[in-house]
N, C-alpha and C positions, 0 to 999 in steps of 0.2 A: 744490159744490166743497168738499175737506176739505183743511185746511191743520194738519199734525200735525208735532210734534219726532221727530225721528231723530239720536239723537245728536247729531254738534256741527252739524248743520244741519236743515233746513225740508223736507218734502215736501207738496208742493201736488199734489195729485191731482186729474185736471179741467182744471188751472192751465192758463194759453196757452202752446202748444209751436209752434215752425214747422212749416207745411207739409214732409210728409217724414219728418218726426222724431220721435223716440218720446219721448223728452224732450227739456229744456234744465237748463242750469245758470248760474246766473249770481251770485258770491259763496256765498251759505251759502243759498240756495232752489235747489230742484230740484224745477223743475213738470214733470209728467209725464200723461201720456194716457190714462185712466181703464182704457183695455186692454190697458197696459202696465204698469198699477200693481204687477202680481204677478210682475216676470218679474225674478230676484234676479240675474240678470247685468247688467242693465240697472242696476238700482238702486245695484249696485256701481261700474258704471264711473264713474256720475253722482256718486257719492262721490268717486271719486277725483278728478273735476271739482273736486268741494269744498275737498279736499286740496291743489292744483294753487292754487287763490283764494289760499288760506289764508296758502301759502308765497311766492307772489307778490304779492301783493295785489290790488286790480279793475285799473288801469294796468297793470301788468306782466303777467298773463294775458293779456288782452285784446289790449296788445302781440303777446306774442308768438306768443299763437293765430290775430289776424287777420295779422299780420306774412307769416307759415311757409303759411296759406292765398291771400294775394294773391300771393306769388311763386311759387305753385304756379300759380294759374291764368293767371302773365304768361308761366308756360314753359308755357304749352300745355296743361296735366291741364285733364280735365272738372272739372264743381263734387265730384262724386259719389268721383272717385281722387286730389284734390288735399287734400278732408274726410279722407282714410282714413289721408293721408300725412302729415298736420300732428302735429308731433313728440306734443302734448299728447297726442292723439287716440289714437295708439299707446300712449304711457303707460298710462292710461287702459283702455284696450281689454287689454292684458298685467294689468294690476293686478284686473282683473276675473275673467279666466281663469283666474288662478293664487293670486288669494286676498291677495296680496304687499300 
């Protein structure tokens, strides 16, 4: 496992990811899955995770990404369309596509 600087955050490559997921983020580390390490959309969106931290702090993320995820899955969305719908998540997913 390689744990390297990436600008203003950590990428742990190897590092423990959930079941599913090609990475995580959590504050300024972004552990990611050895066969994902190369893939620059990914790597982006997980910055803008960082960026997200940064501006919020760990409470206020955390708040509001587990927040925006439990009210999805109290109205009904699976785990899989309630992840896609979490405002963060979107961010994120835009911010990577487009460079922004």
């Amino acid at each position: 496992m390689a744990i390297r600087r990436e600008g203003d955050h950590w990428l742990w490559v190897g590092g423990p990811v959930p079941p599913g997921a090609a990475a995580i983020t959590i504050g300024r580390l972004v552990s990611v899955r050895r066969r994902s390490a190369g893939n620059l959309h990914l790597l982006r969106h997980e910055a803008e995770h960082v960026r997200q931290y940064a501006e919020r702090g760990l409470v206020g993320f955390l708040a509001t990404y587990l927040g925006a995820y439990l009210r999805l899955r109290l109205r009904g969305w699976s785990h899989w369309a309630a992840y896609r719908r979490i405002p963060l998540e979107i961010d994120a997913e835009w911010r990577a596509r487009t460079g922004d």
